[in-house]
ROBARO-905394 format. One record per residue (C-alpha): x negated, y, z negated; residue in three letters; residue number from 0. Coordinates in steps of 0.05 Angstrom, whole numbers, plus 5000, padded with zeros to 4 digits. Layout:
N
(node (X Y Z) "ALA" NUM)
...
END
This chain:
251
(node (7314 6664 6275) "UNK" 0)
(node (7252 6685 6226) "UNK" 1)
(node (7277 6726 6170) "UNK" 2)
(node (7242 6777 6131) "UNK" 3)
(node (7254 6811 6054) "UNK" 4)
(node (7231 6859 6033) "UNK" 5)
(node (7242 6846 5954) "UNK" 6)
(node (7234 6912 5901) "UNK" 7)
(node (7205 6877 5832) "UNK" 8)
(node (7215 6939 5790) "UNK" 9)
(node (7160 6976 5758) "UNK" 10)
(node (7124 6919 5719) "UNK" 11)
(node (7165 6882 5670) "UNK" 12)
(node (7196 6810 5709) "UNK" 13)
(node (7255 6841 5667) "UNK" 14)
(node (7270 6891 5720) "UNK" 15)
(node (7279 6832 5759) "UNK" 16)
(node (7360 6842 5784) "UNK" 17)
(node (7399 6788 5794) "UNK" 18)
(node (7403 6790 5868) "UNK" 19)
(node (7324 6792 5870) "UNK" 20)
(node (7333 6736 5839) "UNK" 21)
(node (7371 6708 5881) "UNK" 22)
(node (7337 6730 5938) "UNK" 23)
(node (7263 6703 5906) "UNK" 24)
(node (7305 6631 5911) "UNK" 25)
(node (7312 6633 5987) "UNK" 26)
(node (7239 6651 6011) "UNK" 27)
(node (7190 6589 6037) "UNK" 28)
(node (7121 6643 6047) "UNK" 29)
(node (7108 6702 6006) "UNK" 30)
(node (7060 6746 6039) "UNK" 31)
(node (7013 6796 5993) "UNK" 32)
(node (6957 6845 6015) "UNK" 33)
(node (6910 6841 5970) "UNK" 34)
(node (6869 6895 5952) "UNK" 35)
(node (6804 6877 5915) "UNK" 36)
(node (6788 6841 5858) "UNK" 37)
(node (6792 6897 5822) "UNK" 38)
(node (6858 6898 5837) "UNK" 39)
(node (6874 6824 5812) "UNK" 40)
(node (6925 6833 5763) "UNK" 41)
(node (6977 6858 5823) "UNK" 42)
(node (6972 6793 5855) "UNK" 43)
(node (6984 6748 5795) "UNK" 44)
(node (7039 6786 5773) "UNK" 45)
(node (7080 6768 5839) "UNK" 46)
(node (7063 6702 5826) "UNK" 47)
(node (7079 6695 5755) "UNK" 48)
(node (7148 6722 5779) "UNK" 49)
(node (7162 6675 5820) "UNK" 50)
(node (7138 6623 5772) "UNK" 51)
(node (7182 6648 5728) "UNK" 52)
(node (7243 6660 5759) "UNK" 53)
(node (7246 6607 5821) "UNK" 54)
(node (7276 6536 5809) "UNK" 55)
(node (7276 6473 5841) "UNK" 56)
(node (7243 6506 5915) "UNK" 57)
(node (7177 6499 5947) "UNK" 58)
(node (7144 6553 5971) "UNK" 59)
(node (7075 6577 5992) "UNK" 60)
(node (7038 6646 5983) "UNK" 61)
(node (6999 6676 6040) "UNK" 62)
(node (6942 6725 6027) "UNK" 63)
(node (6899 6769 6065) "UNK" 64)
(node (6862 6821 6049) "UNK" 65)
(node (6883 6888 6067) "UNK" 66)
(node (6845 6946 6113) "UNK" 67)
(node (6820 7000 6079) "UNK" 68)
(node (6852 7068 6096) "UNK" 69)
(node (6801 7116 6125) "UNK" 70)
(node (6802 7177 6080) "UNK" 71)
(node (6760 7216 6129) "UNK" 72)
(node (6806 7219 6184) "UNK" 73)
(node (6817 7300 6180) "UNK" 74)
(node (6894 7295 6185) "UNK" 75)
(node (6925 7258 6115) "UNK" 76)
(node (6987 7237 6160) "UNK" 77)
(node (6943 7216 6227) "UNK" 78)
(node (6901 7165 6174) "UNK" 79)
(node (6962 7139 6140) "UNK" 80)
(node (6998 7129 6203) "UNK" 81)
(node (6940 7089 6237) "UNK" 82)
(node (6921 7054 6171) "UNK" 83)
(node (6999 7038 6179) "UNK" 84)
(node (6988 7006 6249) "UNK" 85)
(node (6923 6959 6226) "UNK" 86)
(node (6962 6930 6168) "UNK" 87)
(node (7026 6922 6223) "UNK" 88)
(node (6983 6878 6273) "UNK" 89)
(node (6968 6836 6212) "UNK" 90)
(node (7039 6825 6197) "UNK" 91)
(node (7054 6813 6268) "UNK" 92)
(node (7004 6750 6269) "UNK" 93)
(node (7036 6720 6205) "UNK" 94)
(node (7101 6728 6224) "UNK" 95)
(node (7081 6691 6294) "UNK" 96)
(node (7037 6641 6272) "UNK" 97)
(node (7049 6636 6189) "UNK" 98)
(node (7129 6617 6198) "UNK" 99)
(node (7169 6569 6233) "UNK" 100)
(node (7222 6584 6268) "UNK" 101)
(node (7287 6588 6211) "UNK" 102)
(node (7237 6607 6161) "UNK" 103)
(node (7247 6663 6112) "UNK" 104)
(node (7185 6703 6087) "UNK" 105)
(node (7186 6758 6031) "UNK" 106)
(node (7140 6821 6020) "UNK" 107)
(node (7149 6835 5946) "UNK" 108)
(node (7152 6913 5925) "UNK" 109)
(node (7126 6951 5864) "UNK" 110)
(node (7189 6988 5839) "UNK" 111)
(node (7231 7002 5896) "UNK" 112)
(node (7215 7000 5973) "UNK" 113)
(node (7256 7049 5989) "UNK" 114)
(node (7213 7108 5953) "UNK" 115)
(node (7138 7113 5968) "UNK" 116)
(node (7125 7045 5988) "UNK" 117)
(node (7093 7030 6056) "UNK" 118)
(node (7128 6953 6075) "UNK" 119)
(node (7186 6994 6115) "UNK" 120)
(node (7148 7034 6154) "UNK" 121)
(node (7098 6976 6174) "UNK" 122)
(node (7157 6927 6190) "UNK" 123)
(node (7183 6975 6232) "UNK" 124)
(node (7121 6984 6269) "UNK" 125)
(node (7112 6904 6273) "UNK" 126)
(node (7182 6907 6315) "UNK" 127)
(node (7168 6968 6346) "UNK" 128)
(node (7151 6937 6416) "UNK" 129)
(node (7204 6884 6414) "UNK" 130)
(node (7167 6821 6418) "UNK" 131)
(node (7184 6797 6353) "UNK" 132)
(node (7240 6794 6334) "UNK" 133)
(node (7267 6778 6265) "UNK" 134)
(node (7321 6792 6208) "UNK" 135)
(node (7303 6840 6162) "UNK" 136)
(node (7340 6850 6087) "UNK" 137)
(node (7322 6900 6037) "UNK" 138)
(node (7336 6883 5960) "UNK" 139)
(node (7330 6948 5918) "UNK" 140)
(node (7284 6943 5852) "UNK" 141)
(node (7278 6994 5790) "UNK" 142)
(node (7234 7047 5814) "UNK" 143)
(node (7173 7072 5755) "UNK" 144)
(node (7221 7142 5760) "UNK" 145)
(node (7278 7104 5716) "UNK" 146)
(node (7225 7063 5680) "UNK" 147)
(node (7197 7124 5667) "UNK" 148)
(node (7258 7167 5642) "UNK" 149)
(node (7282 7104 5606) "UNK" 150)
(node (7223 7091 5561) "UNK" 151)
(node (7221 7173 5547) "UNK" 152)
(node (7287 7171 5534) "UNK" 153)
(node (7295 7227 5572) "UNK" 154)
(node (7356 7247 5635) "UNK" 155)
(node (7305 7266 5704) "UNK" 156)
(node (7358 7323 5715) "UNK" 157)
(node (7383 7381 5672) "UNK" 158)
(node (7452 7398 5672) "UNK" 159)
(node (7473 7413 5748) "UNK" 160)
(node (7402 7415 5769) "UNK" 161)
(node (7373 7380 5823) "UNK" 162)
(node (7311 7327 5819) "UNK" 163)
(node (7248 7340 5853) "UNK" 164)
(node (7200 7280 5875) "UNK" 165)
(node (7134 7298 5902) "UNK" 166)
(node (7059 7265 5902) "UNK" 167)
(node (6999 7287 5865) "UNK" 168)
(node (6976 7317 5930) "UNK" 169)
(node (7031 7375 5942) "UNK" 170)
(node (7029 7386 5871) "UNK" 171)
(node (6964 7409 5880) "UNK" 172)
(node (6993 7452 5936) "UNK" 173)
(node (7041 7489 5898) "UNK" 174)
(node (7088 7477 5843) "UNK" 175)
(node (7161 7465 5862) "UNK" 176)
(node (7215 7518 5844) "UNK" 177)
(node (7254 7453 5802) "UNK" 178)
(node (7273 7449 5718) "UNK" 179)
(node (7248 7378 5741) "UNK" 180)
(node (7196 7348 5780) "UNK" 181)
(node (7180 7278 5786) "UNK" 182)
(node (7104 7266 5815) "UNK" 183)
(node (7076 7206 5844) "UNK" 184)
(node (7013 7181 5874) "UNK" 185)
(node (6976 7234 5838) "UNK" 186)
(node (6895 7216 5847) "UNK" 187)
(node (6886 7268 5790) "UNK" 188)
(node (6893 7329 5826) "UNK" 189)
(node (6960 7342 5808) "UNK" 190)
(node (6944 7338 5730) "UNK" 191)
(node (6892 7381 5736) "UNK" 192)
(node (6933 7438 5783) "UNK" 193)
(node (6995 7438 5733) "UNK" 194)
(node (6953 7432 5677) "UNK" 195)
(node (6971 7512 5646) "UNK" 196)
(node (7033 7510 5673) "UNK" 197)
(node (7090 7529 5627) "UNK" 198)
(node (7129 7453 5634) "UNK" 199)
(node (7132 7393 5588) "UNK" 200)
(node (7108 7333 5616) "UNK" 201)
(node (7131 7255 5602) "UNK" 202)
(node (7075 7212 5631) "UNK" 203)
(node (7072 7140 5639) "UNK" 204)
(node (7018 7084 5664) "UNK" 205)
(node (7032 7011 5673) "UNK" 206)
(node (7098 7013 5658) "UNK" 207)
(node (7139 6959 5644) "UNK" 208)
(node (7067 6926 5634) "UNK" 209)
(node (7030 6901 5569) "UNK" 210)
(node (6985 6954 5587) "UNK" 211)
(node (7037 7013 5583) "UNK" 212)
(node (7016 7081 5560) "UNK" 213)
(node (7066 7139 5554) "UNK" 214)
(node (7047 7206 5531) "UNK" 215)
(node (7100 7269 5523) "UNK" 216)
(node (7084 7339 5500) "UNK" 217)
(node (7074 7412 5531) "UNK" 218)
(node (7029 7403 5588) "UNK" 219)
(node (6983 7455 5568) "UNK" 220)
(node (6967 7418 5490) "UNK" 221)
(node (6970 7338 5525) "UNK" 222)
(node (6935 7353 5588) "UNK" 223)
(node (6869 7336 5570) "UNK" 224)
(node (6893 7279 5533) "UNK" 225)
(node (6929 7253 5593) "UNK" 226)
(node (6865 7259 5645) "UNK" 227)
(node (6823 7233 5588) "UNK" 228)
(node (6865 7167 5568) "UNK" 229)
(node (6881 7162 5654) "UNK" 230)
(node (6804 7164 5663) "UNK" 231)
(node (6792 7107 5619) "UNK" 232)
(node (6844 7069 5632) "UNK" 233)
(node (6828 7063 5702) "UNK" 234)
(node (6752 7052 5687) "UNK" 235)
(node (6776 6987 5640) "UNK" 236)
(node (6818 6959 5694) "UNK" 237)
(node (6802 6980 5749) "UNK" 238)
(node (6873 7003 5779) "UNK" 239)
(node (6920 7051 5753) "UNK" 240)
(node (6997 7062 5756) "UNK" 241)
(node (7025 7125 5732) "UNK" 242)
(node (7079 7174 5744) "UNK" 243)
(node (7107 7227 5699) "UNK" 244)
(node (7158 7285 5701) "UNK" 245)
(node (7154 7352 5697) "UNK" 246)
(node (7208 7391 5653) "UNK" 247)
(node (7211 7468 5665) "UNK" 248)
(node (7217 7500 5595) "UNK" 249)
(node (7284 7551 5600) "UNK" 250)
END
């Protein structure tokens, strides 16, 4: 039977790499990548350079294809995600079918974790949703940018019996969680600019784990400007941006 993993390559660094990613990385004949423009580049050759790096004595072959554009007009977020979810699953479907031979194992590698705001999971499940293919499926847990985060702040995500809040940059916009600490990911912008006179600290990061890293830290309301200024341009220079940060109620 055709096996499928699903590998998490932590937030940046091939450091992050675990040892049963590792491990994992020296079992796989295709690795299959959606590439996202050239603009987007540098995502791409970092998988590779991983695997240069870390697998020994194995051939193995990358497959790439480029991947559909979500359509950010559909009126309902959830309705455009879900469909977008569904094009990028019938793509899957044909490279598992045609792309492998039968005994074959393929990998889809992860930024950070795939467990927490990553899409492979839910498309997989949709490529095996109407049972005509069937293959094994293993998930190898990475670093997520949330430690990578906390760790290069040097900072604990919770206070002291306190609970952890993880939202996007979206339903921050919405409203600001009742939390000492909220974690915020996928943030466009709008989330910066929402919390931006709120009374919280904030410990951002971009590229992390990368040679590109940027971390900021400060009251929100004295670094916010910095933060949208410095995200503005990074993004501008490369053409992509990573970030995350936390938010840290002050008691």
């Amino acid at each position: 039977m055709k096996k499928a993993f699903v590998i998490g390559i932590g937030a940046g660094n091939p450091d992050y790499m675990t040892i049963q990613a590792i491990n994992a990385l020296n079992s796989v004949d295709v690795f299959f990548v959606f590439e996202k423009g050239e603009d987007k580049d540098d995502l791409v050759r970092m998988r590779k350079e991983i695997c240069d790096r870390f697998i020994k004595d194995r051939k193995y072959r990358f497959f790439t294809v480029r991947s559909p554009a979500r359509d950010a007009t559909t009126p309902s977020y959830k309705a455009g995600v879900q469909s977008w979810h569904q094009e990028r699953a019938e793509i899957l479907k044909s490279f598992i079918k045609d792309e492998m031979r039968e005994g074959e194992c393929a990998a889809f590698l992860t930024w950070g974790d795939p467990t927490l705001y990553d899409s492979t999971l839910r498309i997989l499940q949709n490529v095996r949703g109407d049972g005509s293919l069937e293959f094994d499926c293993e998930i190898i847990p990475g670093i997520s940018s949330i430690q990578a985060l906390a760790a290069r702040h040097n900072v604990a995500l919770n206070t002291i019996g306190e609970s952890i809040h993880i939202t996007t940059g979206r339903k921050l916009a919405e409203e600001l969680p009742d939390s000492d600490s909220i974690i915020v990911m996928l943030d466009s912008g709008e989330g910066l600019k929402a919390a931006e006179n709120e009374d919280v600290d904030i410990f951002w990061g971009a590229y992390l784990g990368t040679e590109y890293e940027i971390l900021v830290s400060g009251k929100m309301s004295e670094v916010a400007g910095d933060i949208q200024r410095i995200r503005k341009q990074a993004r501008a220079e490369r053409g992509w941006i990573m970030d995350t940060y936390l938010l840290r109620r002050n008691s």
